[in-house]
N, C-alpha and C positions, 0 to 999 in steps of 0.2 A: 607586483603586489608586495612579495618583501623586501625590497629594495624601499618602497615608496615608507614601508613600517620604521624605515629607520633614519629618516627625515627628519627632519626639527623642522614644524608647522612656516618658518619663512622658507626650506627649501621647495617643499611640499607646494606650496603657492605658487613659486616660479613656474610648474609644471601644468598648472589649471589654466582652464580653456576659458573665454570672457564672462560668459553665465556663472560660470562658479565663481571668478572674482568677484562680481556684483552683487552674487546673494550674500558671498562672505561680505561684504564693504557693508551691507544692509545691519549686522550687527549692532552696530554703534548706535545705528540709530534707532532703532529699538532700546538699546540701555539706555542712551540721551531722553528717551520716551517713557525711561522706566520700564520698562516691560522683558521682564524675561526672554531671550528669544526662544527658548526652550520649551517652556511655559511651564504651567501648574496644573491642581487640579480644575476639572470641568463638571456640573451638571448638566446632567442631559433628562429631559421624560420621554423621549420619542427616537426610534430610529426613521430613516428612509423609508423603508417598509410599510412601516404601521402610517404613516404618513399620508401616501398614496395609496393604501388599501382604505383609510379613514375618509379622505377627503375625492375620491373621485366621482364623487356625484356633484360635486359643486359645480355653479354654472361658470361661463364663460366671464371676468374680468370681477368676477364675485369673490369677497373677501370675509377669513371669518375672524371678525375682530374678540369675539367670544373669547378665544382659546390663544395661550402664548404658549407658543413650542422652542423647545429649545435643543437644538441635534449639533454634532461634533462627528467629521470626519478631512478628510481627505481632498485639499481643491485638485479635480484633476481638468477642468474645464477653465479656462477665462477670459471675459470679456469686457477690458477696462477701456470706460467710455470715459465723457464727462464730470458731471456729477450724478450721475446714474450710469450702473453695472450688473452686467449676470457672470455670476461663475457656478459650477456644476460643484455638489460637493457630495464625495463616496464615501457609504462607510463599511459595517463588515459584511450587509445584505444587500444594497441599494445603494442609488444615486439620486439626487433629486435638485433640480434648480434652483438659485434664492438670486432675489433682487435686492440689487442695495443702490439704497439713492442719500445722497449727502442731505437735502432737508429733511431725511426721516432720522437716520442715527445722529447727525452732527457732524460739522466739519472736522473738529478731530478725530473721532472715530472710523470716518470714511478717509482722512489720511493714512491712519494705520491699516485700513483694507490697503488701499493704490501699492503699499510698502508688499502686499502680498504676492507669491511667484506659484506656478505651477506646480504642485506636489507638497504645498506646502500643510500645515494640520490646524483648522479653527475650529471654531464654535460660533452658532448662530442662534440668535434669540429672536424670536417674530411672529408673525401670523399667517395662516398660509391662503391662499389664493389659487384662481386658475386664470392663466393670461388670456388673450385675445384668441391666441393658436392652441388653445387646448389645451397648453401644459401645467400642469399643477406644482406650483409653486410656493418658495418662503419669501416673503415680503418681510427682510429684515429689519430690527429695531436695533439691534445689539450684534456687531462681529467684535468676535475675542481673538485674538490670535494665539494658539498653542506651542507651534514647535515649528521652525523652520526647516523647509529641506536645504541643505547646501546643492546638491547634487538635482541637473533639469530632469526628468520623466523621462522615458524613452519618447519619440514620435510618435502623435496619438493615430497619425494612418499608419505607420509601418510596425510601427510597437515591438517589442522585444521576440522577435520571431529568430533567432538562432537558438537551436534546441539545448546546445549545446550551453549557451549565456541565462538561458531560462532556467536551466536546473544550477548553474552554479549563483545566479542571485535570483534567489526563489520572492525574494523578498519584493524586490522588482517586478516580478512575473505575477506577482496572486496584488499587485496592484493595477496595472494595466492588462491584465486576461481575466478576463470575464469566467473563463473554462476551467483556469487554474483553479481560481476561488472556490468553482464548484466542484470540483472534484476533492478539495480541501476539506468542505463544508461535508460532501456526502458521504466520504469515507466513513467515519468515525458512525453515522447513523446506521450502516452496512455492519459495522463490528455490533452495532449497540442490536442491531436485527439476526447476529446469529448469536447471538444472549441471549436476547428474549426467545428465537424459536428453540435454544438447547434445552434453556429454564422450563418453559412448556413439555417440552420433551420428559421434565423432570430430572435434567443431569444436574448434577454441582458443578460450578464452574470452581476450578482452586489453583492456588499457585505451588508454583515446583523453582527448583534453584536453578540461575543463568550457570553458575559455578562448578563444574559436576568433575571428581575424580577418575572419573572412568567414562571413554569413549563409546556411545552406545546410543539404538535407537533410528538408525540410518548407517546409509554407507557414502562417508563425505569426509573429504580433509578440516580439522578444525581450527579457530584458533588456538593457542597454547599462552596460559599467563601463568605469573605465579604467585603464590600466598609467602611475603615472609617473614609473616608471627609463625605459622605453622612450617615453614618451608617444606613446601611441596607445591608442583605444581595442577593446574586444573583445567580445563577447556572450557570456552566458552560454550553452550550448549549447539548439539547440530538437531536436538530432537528433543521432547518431550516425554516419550515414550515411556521411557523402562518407570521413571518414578510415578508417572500414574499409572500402569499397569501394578504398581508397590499397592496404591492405593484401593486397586480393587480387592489386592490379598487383604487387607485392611475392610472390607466390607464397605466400602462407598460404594460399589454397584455401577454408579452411572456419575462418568464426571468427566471433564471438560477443560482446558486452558488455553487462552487464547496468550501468544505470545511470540516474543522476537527469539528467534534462532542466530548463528553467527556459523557460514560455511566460508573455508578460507580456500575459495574458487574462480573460476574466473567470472567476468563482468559482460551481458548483453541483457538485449532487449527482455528479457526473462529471468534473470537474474540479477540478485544483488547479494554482496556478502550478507550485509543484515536485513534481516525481512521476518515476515509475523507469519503463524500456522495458526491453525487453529486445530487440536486435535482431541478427540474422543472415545471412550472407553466404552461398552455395554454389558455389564456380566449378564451371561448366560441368553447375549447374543451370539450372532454369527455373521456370516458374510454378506446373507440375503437383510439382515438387519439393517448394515451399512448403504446397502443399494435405495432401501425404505428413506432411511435417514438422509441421504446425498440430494435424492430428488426433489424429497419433500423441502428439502431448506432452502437448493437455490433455485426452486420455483418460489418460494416465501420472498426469501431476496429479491427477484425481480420481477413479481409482481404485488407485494407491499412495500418493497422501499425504496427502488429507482424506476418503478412501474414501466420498466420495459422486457415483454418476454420473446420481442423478437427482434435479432441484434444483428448490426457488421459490425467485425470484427478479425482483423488481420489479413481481412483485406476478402471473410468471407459473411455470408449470410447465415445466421445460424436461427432456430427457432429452438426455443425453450420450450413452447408448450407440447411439443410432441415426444411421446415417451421414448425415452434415452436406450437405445439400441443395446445389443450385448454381443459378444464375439471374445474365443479363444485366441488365445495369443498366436498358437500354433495352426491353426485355422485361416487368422488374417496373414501368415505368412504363406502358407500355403498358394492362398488365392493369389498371391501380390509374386510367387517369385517361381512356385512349383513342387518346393519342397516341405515335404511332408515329414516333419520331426520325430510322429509317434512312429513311426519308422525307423529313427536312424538310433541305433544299438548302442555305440560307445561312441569316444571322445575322441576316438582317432576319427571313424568315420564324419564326426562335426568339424573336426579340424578338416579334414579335407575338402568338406564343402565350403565350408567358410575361405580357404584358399580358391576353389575355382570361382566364388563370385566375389574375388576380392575386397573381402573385409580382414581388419589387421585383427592379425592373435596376439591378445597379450600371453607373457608366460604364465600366468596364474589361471589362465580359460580351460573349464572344461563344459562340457555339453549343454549346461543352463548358462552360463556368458555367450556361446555361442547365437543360441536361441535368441538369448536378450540382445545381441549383437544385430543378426538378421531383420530383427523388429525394429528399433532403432533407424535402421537403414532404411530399410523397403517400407513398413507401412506407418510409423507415424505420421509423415506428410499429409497421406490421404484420411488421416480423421477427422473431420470437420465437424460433421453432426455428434453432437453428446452421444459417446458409447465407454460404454464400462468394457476392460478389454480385462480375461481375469484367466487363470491356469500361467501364473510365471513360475519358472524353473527355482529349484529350490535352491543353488545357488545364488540367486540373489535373492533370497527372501529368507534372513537367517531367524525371523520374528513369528513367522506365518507359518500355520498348522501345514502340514503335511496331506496331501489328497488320497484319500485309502484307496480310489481306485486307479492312481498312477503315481506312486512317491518320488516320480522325476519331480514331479511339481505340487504346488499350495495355491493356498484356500485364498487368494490374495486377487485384487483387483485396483486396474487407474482407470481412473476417467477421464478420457479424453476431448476435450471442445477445440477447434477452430484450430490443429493437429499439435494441443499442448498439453499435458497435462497438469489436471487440476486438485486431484484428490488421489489416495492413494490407499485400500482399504487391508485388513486384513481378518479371517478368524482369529484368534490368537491363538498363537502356542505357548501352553500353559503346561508341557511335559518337563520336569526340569532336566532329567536325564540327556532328552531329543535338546533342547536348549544347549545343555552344557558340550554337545557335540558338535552341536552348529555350530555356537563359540570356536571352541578348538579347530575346528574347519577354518573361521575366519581368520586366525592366527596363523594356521599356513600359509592362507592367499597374504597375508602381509608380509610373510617371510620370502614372498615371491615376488613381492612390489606392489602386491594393490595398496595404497596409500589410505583408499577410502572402508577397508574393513572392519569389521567390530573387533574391541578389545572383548576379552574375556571380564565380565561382571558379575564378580564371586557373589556378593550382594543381593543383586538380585537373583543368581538361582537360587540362595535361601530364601529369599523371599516365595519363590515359586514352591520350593519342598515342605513349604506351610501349606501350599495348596489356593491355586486360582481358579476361580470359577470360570467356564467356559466362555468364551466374549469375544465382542466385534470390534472390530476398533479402526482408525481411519485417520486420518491425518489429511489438511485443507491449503493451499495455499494460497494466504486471502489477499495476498497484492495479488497474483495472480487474478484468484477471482474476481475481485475488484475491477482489475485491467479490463476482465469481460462484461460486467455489469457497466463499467463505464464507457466501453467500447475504444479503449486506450492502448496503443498497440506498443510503449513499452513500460515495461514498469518502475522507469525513473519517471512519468508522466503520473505516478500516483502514490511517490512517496517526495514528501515532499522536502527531504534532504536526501537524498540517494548520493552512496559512494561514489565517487570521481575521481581520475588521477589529481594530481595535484600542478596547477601552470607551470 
């Protein structure tokens, strides 16, 4: 492909296959015709859709001469006969038939169809009809030609089935996949449904900056750019977090942003460096708030907006309607391996266990990496059913209040579906003191190599020593989600430019 960019259009030719000579040759005669091969603008009053929702009571070879409709999409069907022809034509909802016959539009006009190739873009003006076999049909008066494809369709039996060609030409793929389109079409009503259930909720939804000075909010490698009118540099964001947490000190109470993050990590079926959260604040929530709020929405979600509340999905059977399970982190290790955490004293005793069931120590681990390590290992796998899994080790949770009856661990919990996580909650930690030590904690672990640690953010502990109100708060991972609402097992399957190396 860069090779091909740097062609002068007669070498470029040499390399095309006979289909694309022929539609290129087809040019001329379109200009000889006058006609733009490119074209212009179109009116249209009617999609596919509204068409065959309109007209399916019509009878059999019944025509409605009443009404001239006039639709524009996509020939991805053709059947050039005679002087009578069917070709199928898509547009961004629908497909629908149209008949064209030379004594209805004119022999010129039915020349300029015959010039027509698979994938190419019209318009048709006519009246609709239902043929012999039941199909409801345009009986055309008028084809316009819009825009030529140079390039043939994929095969309409085999169709563009490498997963790997479907995500680098998307463009391809949401023509000939029927699934793509819809998973296209439905996203966006998915985002526009945890709007509406937040709004109801009563949160503000608001926006916060991609550009943020200070590393915070998660524990993930970022990108790094730089400003330079200001020179200095700034991350692309890995979280939302801290500056709407700014905004509860600010008295917003309840608010919400739906938005793209940028982790600079590696790439699978569950990952992508850029991807969208959705996260939210509650003052003078708490954890049990969050658990209120998780349930309640992706039941909303999938049964008002892709109305399915019992799914496969990764290859399991999951049900929505049944109330989402709860379990200790150190609890599901327990069952899953033997070992009993509230047990084990210090960091040497977790090191040593972690060595006899060979899990790697990094040098920054002490007894909460260990824990989170165990977990990881032994029980993610077996989460299938929706379970909120909550008491994580307070090493990795530098955000999340502290639990007064075991300060190994906080007030923080993930939700698990189909053994992935999907949401991520916490009470907040609104002490700036306990804050500003967590910080410093995290500054160690980076001076030891964790890569993915929080910077210290002077900022926001002032923001905190003005004084936060107590609150829940939760962060969503809505491709993720999505993938399960869609029942889409990776999440280049529902974005529809997903990062790729490069050929």
């Amino acid at each position: 492909m860069e090779e091909n960019r740097q062609l002068t259009e007669e070498q470029y030719q040499k390399q095309l296959n006979d289909q694309q000579i022929n539609r290129r040759n087809k040019l001329a005669t379109y200009k000889e015709l006058n006609i733009n091969p490119f074209g212009q603008a179109y009116k249209t009053n009617a999609t596919c859709l509204e068409l065959k929702k309109k007209y399916k009571k019509l009878k059999k070879e019944e025509v409605d001469e009443s009404t001239s409709v006039s639709i524009a999409g996509r020939i991805i069907l053709l059947r050039k006969m005679g002087k009578a022809s069917f070709f199928t034509l898509q547009d961004r909802d629908e497909n629908i038939q149209v008949y064209i016959r030379q004594d209805v539009v004119g022999e010129d006009n039915y020349a300029l169809f015959k010039l027509a190739d698979l994938g190419d873009i019209c318009g048709v003006e006519g009246h609709m009809m239902k043929t012999m076999t039941g199909e409801i049909t345009l009986r055309a008066s008028k084809y316009t030609h819009l825009s030529k494809a140079l390039r043939p369709l994929p095969d309409k039996f085999h169709g563009l089935t490498d997963p790997e060609e479907r995500r680098r030409h998307r463009y391809v793929d949401l023509i000939v996949n029927e699934d793509s389109r819809h998973v296209a079409i439905t996203r966006p009503k998915i985002i526009r449904g945890i709007q509406k259930y937040m709004d109801t909720c009563g949160y503000i939804e608001v926006e916060t900056s991609m550009l943020q000075p200070t590393l915070g909010g998660a524990s993930a490698r970022p990108f790094v750019s730089h400003h330079n009118t200001l020179e200095q540099d700034f991350y692309l964001r890995i979280a939302t977090e801290l500056p709407l947490k700014r905004l509860l000190v600010g008295g917003l109470e309840k608010v919400y942003e739906i938005g793209r993050m940028f982790r600079n990590e590696g790439i699978d079926s569950t990952h992508n460096p850029e991807f969208t959260t959705m996260e939210a604040y509650l003052a003078y929530g708490d954890l049990n708030s969050m658990y209120d709020l998780t349930e309640g929405l992706i039941r909303y979600l999938a049964s008002k907006v892709t109305k399915k509340t019992k799914l496969h999905w990764l290859n399991h059977d999951i049900d929505l309607d049944k109330d989402f399970k709860k379990a200790s982190m150190v609890s599901l290790i327990k069952k899953k391996t033997g070992v009993d955490f509230l047990t084990v004293t210090s960091d040497k005793e977790a090191i040593e266990l972690a060595k006899k069931h060979n899990i790697k120590v990094e040098p920054h681990f002490t007894y909460g990496h260990i824990v989170n390590a165990f977990f990881e290992t032994f029980v993610e796998e077996s989460l299938i059913q929706p379970t909120f899994v909550f008491g994580h080790p307070i090493e990795i949770s530098p955000l999340a209040k502290k639990d007064e009856k075991d300060p190994r661990f906080t007030k923080r919990f993930e939700l698990f579906i189909g053994t992935k996580e999907i949401c991520n909650a916490f009470s907040e930690l609104n002490d700036p003191i306990d804050q500003k030590e967590r910080f410093l904690n995290q500054l160690k672990e980076k001076e030891k190599g964790n890569l993915e640690a929080n910077e210290l953010d002077e900022d926001y502990i002032e923001a905190l020593e003005y004084g936060m109100p107590p609150a829940g708060g939760i962060g969503f991972g809505i491709d993720r989600l999505i993938m399960l609402l869609l029942e889409k097992d990776s999440i280049r399957d529902v974005l529809l430019f997903p990062t790729l190396k490069r050929k």
